[in-house]
C-alpha positions in Angstrom: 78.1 75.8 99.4 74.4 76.1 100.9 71.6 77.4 98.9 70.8 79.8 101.4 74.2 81.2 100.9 74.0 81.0 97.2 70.4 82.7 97.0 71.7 85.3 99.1 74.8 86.2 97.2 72.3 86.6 94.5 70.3 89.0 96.2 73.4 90.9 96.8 74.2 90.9 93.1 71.1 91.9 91.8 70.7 95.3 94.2 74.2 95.8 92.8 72.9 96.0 89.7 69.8 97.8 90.0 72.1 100.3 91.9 75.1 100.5 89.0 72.2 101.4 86.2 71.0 104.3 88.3 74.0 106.0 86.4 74.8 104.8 83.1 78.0 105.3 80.8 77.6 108.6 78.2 78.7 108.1 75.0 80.3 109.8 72.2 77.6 110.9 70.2 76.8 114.4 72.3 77.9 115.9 75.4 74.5 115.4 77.3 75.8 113.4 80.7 79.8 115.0 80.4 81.1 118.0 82.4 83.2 120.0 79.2 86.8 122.1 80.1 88.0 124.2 77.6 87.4 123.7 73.5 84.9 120.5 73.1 82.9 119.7 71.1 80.4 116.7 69.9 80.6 116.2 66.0 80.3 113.0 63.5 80.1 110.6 66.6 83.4 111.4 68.3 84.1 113.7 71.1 86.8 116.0 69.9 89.1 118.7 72.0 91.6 120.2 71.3 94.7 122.9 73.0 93.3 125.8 71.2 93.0 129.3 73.2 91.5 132.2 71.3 93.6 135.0 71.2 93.5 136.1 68.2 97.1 134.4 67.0 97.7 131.8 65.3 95.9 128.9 68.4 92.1 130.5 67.0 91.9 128.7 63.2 92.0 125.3 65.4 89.6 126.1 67.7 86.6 124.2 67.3 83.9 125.5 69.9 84.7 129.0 70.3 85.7 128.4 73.8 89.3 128.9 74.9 91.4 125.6 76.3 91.8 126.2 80.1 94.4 126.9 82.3 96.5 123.9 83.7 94.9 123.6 87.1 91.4 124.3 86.2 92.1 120.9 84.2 93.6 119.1 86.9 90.8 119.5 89.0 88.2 118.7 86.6 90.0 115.8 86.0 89.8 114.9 89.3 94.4 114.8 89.7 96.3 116.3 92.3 99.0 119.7 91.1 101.2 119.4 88.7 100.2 115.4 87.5 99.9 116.1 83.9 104.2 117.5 83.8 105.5 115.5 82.0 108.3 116.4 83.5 110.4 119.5 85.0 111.1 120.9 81.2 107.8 119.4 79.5 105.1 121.4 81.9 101.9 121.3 81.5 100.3 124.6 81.0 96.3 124.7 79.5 94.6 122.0 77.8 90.8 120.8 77.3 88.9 117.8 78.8 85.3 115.7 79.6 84.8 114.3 82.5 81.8 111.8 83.9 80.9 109.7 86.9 79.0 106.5 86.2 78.6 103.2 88.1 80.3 100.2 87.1 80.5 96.1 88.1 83.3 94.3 88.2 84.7 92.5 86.0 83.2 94.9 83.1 85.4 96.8 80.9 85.4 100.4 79.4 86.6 100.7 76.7 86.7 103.6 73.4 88.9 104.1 70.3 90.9 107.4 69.9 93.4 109.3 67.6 95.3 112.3 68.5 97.5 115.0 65.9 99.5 118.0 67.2 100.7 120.7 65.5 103.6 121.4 68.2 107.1 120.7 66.7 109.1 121.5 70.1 107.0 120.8 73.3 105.5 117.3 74.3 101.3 118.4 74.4 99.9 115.0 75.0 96.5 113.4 75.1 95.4 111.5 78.2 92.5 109.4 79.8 92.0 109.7 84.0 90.2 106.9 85.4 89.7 107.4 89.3 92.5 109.8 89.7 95.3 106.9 87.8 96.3 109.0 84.5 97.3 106.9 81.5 99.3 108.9 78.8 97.7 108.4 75.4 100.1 110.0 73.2 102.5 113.0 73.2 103.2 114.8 70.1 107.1 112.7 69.3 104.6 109.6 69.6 101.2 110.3 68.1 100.6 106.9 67.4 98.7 105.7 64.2 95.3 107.3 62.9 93.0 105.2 65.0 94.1 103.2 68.5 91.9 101.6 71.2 92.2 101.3 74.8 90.5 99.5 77.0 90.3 98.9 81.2 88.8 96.6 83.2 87.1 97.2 86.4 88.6 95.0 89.6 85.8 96.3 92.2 82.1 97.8 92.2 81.0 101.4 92.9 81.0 104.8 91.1 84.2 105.5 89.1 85.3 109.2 87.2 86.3 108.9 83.9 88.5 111.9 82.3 89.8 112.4 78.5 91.6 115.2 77.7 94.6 117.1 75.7 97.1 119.0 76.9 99.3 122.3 75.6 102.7 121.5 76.8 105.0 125.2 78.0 104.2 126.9 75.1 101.0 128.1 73.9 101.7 127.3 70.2 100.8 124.5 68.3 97.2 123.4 68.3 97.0 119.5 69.5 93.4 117.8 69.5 92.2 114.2 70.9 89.3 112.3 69.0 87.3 109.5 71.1 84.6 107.7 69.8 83.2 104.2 70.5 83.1 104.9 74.0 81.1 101.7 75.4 81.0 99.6 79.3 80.8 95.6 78.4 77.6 94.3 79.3 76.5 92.5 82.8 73.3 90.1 83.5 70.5 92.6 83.7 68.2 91.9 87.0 65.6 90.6 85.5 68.4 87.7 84.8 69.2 87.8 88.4 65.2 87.3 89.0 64.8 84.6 87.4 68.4 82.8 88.2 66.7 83.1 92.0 63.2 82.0 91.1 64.8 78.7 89.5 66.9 78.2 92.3 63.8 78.6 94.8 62.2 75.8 93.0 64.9 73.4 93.1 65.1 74.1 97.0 61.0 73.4 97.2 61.5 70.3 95.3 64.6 69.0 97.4 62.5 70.0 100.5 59.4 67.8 99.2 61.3 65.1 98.3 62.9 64.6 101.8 59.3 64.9 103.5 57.9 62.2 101.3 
């Protein structure tokens, strides 16, 4: 490989970077940097949501922002998923729910990744939580498998660029039983910063001027 081609794939990496930290990755300490939908809120370092809609029932003692979940397609589209995505199936339909949603820029190879815990008060529907990454949906839990207090996931990037990330819970036919999503930890592995890059290509400009003066003497 020449150093020409290797300073130059440098280059490239380095304005990759510089471009990816123009938009960083919010965490999960406040909502400053995520677009809300429905009943969010930021409290005790965790991002919490939840199926509630005020109506004055039984749905309003879970409520934890005062705002009412939202209907189904309202979600969708936040989320950034085509109609109808979040059915589970014909007889499990999705029908309001809450989510956060943010756009960031990430490099590849790095990996998001957050720690989450979900609890439903539904005894006959499936309401499920769920993470979107650039419009793939991965099913967290539905309320048959809640999973245990606290689980982690975690995905790894295979290409460069902006990418959507969504996290949301979703009221399943019925409009009873309260389910809520917890996320907290919410972090993007870390990549060389440019100045790295910087001084990786000042380095490797010096070992080219020294090859170069040692052939001309």
């Amino acid at each position: 490989m020449s150093k020409t081609f290797m300073m130059s794939s440098l280059v490239a990496a380095a304005l990759t970077l510089s471009a990816a930290s123009a938009q960083a990755l919010a965490g999960s300490s406040a909502l400053n940097g995520w677009n809300s939908f429905g009943d969010v809120v930021a409290q005790n370092g965790k991002l919490s949501m939840t199926s509630a809609y005020i109506d004055g029932v039984n749905d309003e003692a879970g409520n934890l922002s005062g705002r009412s979940a939202v209907p189904i397609d309202a979600l969708e589209t936040g989320a950034g998923l085509t109609p109808l995505t979040l059915n589970l199936s014909a007889s499990d339909y999705a029908s309001e729910g809450s989510l956060v949603q943010q756009s960031f820029s990430v490099i590849a190879g790095q990996t998001l990744s957050f720690s989450w815990s979900f609890s439903s008060a539904e005894a006959t529907f499936q309401d499920h939580a769920f993470a979107v990454i650039n419009g793939q949906l991965f099913t967290l839990a539905t309320s048959t498998q809640p999973g245990s207090a606290s689980q982690s996931f975690s995905y790894t990037f295979g290409s460069s660029g902006d990418v959507s990330l969504a996290l949301g819970v979703v009221d399943t036919v019925s409009y009873d039983g309260v389910s809520q999503l917890n996320v907290s930890d919410i972090q993007i592995s870390a990549v060389p910063e440019p100045t790295s890059i910087a001084m990786m290509l000042a380095g490797l400009a010096a070992v080219g001027f020294m090859a170069r003066r040692r052939r001309a003497d």
